[in-house]
LUMNU-912506 format. One record per atom (N, C-alpha, C): residue number from 1; atom name; x, y negated, z. Coordinates in Angstrom, 2 decimals. Each point is the difference from the previous one (the first is absolute). Example, Ala and Ser with C-alpha at 12.3 -4.5 7.8 and 13.67 -1.06 7.14 Angstrom:
BEGIN
<atom 1 'N' <13.19 5.69 7.80>>
<atom 1 'CA' <-0.89 -1.19 0.00>>
<atom 1 'C' <0.90 -1.20 0.00>>
<atom 2 'N' <-0.35 -1.05 -0.72>>
<atom 2 'CA' <0.82 -1.19 0.06>>
<atom 2 'C' <-0.77 -1.09 0.73>>
REM end
This chain:
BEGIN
<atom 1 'N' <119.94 -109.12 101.76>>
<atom 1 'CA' <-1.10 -0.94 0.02>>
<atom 1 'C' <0.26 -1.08 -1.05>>
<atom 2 'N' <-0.86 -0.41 -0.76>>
<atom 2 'CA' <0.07 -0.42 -1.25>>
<atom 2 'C' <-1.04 -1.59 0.70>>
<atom 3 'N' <0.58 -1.10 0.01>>
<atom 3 'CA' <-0.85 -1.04 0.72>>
<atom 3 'C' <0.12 -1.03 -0.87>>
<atom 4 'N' <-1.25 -1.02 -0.18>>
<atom 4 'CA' <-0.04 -1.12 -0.53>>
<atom 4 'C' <0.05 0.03 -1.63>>
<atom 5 'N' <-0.11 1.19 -0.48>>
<atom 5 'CA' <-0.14 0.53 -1.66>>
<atom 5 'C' <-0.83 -1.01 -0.40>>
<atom 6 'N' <0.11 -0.55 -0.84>>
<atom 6 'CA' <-1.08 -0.90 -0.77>>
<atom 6 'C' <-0.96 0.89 -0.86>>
<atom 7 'N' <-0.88 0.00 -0.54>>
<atom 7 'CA' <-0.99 0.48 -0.39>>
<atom 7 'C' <-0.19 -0.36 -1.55>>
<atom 8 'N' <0.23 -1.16 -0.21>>
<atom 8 'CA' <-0.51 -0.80 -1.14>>
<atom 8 'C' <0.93 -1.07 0.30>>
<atom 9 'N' <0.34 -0.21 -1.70>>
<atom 9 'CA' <0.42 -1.24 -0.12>>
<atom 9 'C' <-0.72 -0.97 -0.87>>
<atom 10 'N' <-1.17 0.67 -0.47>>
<atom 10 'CA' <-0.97 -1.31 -0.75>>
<atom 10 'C' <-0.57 -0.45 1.23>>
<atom 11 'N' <-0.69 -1.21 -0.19>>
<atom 11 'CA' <-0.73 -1.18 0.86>>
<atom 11 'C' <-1.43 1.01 0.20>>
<atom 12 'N' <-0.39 -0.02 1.40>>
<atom 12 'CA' <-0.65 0.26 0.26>>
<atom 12 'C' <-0.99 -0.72 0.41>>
<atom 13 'N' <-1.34 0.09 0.66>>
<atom 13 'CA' <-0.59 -1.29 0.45>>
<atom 13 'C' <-1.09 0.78 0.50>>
<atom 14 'N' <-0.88 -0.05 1.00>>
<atom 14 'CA' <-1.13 0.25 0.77>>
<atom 14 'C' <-0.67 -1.04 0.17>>
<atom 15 'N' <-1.36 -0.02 0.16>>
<atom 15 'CA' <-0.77 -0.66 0.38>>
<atom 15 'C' <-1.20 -0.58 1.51>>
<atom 16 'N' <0.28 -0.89 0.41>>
<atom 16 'CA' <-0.55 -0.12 1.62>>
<atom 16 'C' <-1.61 -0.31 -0.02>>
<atom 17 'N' <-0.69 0.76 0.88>>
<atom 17 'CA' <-1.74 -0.31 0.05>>
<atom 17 'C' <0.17 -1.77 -0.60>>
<atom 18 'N' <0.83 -0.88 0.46>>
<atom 18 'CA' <-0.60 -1.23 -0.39>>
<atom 18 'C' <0.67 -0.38 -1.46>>
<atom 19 'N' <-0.31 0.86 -0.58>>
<atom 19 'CA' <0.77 0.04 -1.71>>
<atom 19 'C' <1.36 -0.62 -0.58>>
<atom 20 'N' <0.22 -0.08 1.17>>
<atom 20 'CA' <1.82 -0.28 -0.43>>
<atom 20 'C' <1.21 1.45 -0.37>>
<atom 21 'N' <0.50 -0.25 -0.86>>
<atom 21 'CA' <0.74 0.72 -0.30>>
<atom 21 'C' <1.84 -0.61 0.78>>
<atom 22 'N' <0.18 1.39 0.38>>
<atom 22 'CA' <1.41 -0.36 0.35>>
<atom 22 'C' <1.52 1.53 -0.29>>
<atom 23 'N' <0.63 -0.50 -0.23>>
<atom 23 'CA' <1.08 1.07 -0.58>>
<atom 23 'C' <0.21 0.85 1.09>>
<atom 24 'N' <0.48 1.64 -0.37>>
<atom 24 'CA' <0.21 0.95 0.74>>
<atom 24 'C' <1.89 0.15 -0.41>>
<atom 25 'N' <0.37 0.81 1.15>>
<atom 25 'CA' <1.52 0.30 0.14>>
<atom 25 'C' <-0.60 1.47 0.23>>
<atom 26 'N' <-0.06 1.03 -1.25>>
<atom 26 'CA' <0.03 1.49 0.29>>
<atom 26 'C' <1.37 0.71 1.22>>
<atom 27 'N' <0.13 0.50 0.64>>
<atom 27 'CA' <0.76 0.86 0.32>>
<atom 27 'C' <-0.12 1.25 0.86>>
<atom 28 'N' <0.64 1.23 -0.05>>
<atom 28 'CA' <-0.26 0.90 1.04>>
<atom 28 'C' <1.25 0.21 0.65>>
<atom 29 'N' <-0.50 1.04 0.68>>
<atom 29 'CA' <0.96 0.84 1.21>>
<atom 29 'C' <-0.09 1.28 -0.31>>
<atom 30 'N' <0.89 0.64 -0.30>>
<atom 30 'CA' <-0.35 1.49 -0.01>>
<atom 30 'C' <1.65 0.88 0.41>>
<atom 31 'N' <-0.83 1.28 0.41>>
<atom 31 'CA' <1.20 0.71 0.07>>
<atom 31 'C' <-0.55 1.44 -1.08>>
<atom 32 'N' <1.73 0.46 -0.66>>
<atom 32 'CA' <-0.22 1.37 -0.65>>
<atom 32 'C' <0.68 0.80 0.55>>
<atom 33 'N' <-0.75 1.27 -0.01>>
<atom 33 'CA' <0.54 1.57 1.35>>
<atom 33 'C' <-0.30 0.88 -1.22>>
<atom 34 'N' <0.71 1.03 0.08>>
<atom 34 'CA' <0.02 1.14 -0.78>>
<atom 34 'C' <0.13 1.02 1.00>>
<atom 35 'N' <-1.12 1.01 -0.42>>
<atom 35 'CA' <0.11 1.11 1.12>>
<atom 35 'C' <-0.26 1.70 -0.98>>
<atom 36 'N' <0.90 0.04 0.38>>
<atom 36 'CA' <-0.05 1.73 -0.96>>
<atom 36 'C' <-0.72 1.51 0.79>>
<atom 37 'N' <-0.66 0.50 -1.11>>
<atom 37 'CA' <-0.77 1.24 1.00>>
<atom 37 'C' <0.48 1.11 -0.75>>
<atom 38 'N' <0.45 1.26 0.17>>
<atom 38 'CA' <0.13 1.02 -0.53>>
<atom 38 'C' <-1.52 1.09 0.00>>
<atom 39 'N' <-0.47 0.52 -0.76>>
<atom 39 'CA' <-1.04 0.88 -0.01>>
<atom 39 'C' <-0.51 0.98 -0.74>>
<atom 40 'N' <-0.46 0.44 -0.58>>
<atom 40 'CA' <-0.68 1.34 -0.72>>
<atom 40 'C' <-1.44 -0.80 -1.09>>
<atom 41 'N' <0.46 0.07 -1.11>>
<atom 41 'CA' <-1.51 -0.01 -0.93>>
<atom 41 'C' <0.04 1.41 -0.83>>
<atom 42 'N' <-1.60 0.45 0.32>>
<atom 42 'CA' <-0.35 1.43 -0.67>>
<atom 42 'C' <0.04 -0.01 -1.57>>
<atom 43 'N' <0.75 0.86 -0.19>>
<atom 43 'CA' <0.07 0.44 -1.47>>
<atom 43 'C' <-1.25 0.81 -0.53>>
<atom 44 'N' <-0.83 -0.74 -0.77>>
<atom 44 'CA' <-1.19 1.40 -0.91>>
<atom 44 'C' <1.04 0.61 -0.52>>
<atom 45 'N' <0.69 -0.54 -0.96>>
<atom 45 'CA' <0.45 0.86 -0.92>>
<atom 45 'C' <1.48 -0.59 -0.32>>
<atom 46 'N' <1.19 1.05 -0.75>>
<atom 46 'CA' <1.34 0.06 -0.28>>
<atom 46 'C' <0.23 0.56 -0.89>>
<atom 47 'N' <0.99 -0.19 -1.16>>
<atom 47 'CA' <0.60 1.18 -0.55>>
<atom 47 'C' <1.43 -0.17 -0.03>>
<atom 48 'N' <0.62 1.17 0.28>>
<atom 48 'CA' <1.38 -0.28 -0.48>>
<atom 48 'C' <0.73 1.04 1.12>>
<atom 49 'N' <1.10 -0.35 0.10>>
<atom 49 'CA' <1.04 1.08 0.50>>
<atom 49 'C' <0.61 0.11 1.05>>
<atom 50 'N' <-0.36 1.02 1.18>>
<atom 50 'CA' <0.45 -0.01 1.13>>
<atom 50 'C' <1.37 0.43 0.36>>
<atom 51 'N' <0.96 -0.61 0.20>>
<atom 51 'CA' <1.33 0.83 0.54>>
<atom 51 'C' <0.19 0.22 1.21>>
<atom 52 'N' <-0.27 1.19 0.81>>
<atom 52 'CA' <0.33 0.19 1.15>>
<atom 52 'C' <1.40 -0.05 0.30>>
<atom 53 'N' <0.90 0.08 -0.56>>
<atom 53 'CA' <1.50 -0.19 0.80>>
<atom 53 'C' <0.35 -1.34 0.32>>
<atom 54 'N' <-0.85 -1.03 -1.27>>
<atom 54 'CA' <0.19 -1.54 0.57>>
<atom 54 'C' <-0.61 -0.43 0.49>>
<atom 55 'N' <-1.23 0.70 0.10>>
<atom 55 'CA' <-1.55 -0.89 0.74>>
<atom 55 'C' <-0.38 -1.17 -1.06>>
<atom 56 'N' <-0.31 0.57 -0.84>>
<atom 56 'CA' <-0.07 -1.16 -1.32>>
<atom 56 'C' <-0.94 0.58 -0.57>>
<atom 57 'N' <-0.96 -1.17 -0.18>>
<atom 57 'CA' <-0.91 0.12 -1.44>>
<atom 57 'C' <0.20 -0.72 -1.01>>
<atom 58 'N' <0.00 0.51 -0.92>>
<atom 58 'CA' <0.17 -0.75 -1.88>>
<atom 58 'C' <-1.29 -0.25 -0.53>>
<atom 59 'N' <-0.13 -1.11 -0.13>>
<atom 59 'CA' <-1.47 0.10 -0.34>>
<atom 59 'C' <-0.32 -1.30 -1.29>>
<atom 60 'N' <-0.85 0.03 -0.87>>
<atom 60 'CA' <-0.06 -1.21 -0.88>>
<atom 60 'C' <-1.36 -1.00 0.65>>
<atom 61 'N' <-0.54 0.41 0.61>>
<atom 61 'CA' <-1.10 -0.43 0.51>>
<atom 61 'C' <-0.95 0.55 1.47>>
<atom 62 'N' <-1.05 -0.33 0.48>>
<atom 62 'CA' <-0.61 0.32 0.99>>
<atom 62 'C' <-1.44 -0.76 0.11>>
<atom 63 'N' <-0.98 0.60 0.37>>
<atom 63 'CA' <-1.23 -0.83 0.68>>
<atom 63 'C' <-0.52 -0.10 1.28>>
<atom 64 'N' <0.29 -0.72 0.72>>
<atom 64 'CA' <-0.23 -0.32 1.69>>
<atom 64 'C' <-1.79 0.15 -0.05>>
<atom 65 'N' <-0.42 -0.03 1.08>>
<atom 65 'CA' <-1.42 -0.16 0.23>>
<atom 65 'C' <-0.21 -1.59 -0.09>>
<atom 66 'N' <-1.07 -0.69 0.50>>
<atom 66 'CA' <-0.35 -1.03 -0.14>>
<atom 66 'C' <0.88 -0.79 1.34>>
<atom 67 'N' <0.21 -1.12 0.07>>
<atom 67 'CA' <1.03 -0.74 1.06>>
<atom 67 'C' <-0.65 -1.00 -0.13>>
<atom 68 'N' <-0.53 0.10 1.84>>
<atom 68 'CA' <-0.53 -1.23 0.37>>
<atom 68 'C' <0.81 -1.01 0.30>>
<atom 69 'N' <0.31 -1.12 -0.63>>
<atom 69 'CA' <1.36 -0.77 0.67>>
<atom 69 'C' <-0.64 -0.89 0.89>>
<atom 70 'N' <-0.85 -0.11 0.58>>
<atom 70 'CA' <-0.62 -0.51 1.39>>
<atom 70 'C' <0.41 0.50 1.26>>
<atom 71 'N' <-0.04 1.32 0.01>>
<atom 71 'CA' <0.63 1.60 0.86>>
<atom 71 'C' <1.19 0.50 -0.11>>
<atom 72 'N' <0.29 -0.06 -1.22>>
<atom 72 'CA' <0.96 0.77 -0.08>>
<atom 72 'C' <1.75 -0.20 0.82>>
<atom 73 'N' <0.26 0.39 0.46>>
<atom 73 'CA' <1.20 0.02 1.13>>
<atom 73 'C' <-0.63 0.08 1.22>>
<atom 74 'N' <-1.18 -0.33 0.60>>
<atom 74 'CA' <-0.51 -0.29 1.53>>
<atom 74 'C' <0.57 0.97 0.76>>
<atom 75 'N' <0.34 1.38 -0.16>>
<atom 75 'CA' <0.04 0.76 1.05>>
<atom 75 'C' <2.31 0.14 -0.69>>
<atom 76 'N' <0.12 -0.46 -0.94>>
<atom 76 'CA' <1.45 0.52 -0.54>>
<atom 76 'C' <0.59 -0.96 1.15>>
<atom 77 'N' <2.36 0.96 -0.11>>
<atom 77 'CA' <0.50 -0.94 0.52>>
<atom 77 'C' <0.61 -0.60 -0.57>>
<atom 78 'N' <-0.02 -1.23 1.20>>
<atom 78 'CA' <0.57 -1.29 0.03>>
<atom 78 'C' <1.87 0.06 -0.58>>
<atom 79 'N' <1.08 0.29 -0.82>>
<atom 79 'CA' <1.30 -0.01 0.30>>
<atom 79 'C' <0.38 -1.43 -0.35>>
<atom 80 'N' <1.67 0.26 0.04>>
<atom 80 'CA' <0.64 -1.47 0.14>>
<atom 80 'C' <0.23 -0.24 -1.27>>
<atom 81 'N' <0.33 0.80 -1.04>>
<atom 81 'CA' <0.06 -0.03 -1.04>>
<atom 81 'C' <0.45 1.40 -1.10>>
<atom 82 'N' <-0.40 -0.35 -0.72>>
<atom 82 'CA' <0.71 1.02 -1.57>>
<atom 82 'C' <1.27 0.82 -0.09>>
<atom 83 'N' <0.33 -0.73 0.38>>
<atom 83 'CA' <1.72 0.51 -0.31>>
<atom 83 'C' <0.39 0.93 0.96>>
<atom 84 'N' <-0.96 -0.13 1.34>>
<atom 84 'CA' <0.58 1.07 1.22>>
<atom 84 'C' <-0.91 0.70 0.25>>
<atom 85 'N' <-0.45 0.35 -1.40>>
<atom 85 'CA' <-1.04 1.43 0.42>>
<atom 85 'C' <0.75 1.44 -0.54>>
<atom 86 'N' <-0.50 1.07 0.69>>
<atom 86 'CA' <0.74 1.12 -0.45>>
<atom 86 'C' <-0.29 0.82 -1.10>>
<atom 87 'N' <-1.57 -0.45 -0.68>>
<atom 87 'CA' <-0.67 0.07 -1.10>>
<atom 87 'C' <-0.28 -0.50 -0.93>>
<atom 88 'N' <-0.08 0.19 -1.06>>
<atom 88 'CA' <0.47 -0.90 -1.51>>
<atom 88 'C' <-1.55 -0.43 -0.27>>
<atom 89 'N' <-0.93 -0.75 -0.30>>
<atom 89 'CA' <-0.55 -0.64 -0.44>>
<atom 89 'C' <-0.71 -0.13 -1.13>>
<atom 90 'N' <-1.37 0.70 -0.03>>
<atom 90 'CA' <-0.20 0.26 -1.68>>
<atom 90 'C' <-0.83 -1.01 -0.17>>
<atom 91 'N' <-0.85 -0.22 0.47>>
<atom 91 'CA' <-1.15 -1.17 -0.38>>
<atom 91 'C' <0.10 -1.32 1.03>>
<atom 92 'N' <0.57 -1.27 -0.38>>
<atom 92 'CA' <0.12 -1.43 0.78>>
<atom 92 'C' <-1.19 -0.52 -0.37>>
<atom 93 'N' <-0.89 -0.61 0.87>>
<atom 93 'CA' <-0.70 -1.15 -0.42>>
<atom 93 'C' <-0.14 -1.27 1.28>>
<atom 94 'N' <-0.20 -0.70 -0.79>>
<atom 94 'CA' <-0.20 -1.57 1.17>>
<atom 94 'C' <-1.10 -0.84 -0.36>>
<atom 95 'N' <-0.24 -0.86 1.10>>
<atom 95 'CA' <-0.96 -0.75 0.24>>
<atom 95 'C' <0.22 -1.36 0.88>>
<atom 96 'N' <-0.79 -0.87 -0.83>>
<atom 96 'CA' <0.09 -1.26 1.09>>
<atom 96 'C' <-1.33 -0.06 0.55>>
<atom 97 'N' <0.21 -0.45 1.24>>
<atom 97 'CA' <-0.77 -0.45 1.07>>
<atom 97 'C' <0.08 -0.93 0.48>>
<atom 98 'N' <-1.10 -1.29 -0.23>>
<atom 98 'CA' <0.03 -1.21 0.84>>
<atom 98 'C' <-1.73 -0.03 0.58>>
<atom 99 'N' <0.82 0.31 1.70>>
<atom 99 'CA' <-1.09 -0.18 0.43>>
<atom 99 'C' <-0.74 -1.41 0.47>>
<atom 100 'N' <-0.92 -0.42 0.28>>
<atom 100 'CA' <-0.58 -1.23 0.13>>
<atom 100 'C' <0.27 -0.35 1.13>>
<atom 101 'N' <0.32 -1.02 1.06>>
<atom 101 'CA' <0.18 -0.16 0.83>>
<atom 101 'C' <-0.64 -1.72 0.52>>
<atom 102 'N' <-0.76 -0.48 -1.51>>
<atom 102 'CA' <-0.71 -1.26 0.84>>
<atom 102 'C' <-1.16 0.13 0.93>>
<atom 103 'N' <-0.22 -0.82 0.99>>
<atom 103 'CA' <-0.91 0.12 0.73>>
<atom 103 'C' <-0.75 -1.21 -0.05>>
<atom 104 'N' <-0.91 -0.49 -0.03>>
<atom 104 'CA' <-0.88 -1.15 0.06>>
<atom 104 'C' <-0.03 -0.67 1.01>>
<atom 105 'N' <0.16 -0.78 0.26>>
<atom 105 'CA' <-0.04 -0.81 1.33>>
<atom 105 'C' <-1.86 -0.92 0.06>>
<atom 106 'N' <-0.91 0.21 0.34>>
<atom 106 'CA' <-1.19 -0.30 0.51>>
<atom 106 'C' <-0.36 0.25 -1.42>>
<atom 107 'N' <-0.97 -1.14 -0.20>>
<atom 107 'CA' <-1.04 0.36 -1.57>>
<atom 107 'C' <0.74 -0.40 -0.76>>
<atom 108 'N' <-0.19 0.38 -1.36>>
<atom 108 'CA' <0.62 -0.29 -1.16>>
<atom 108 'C' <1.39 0.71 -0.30>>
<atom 109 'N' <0.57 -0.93 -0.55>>
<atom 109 'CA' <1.26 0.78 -0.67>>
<atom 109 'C' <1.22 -0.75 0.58>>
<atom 110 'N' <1.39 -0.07 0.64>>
<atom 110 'CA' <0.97 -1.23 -0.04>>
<atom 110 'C' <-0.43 -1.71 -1.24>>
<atom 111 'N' <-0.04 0.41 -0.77>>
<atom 111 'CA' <0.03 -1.07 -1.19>>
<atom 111 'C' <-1.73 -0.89 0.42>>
<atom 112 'N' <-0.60 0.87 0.00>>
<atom 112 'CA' <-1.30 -0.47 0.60>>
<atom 112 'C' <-0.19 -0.85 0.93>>
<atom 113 'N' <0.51 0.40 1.28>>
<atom 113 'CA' <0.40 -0.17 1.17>>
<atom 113 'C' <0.59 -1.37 0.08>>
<atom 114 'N' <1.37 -0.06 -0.70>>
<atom 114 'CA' <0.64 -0.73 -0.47>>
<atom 114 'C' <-0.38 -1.67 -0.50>>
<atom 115 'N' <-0.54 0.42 -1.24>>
<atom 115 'CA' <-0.94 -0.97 -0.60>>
<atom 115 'C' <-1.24 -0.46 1.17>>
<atom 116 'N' <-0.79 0.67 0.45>>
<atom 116 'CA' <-0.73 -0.65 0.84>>
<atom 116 'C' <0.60 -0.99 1.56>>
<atom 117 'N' <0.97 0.71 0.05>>
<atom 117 'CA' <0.64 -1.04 1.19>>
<atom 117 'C' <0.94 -1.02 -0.38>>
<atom 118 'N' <0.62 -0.11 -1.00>>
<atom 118 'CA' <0.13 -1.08 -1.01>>
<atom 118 'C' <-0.91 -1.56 -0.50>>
<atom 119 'N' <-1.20 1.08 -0.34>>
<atom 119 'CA' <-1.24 -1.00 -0.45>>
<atom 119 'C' <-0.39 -0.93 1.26>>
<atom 120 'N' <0.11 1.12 1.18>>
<atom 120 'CA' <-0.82 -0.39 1.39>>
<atom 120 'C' <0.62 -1.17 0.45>>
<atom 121 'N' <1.12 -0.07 0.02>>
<atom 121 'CA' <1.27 -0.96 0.39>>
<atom 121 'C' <0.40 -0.89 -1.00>>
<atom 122 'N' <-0.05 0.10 -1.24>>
<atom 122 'CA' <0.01 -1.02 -0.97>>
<atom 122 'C' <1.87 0.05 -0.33>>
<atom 123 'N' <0.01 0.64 0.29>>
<atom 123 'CA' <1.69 0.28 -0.36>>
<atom 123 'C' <0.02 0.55 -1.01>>
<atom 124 'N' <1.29 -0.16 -0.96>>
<atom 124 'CA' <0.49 0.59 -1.27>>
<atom 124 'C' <1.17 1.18 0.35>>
<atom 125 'N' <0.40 0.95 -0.36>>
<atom 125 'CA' <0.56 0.93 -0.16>>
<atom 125 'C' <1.41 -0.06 -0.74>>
<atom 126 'N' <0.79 0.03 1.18>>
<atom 126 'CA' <1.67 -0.22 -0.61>>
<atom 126 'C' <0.30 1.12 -0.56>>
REM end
């Protein structure tokens, strides 16, 4: 868990319904997870050299079908990692994912929100 990251270090500043401007302190919270899937993408096409005694293909190239990376892994598995698989690995790819997780609290936006109960109260913003 990665907490209290600053965001920015230039001066920031927002503005309140009653046109005052007052400085922002960016920061988040986040956590990073890495999760590995083992799976199958269809080959159209290959050329190159099969060795059955090693289970090896030699190959200079290949063309996969089209890869949805929206889908792609949904049904593959989940392992712990790379190194303790019993199969060697021809094609790696990765992806980041940050999913959204704000929620709005009544109308508007936090900052909105914010600013209006600010204005309402006549208070300034530490």
């Amino acid at each position: 868990m990665h907490e209290n990251q600053i965001l920015s270090t230039e001066e920031t500043y927002a503005q309140a319904t009653n046109g005052n401007f007052f400085r922002l302190m960016l920061f988040a919270n986040y956590v990073v997870k890495e999760r590995l899937k083992l799976g199958r993408i269809p080959l159209q096409q290959m050329r190159g050299f099969l060795d059955h005694q090693k289970q090896q293909v030699t190959t200079r190239g290949f063309t996969t079908g089209v890869i949805d990376t929206q889908n792609v892994g949904e049904d593959w598995e989940i392992i712990p990692s790379l190194e303790r698989l019993a199969v060697r690995t021809l094609l790696t790819m990765s992806s980041q994912v940050c999913p959204m997780r704000f929620e709005p609290q009544g109308k508007g936006t936090k900052s909105e929100n914010l600013a209006s109960n600010l204005a309402s109260t006549n208070q300034s913003p530490s």
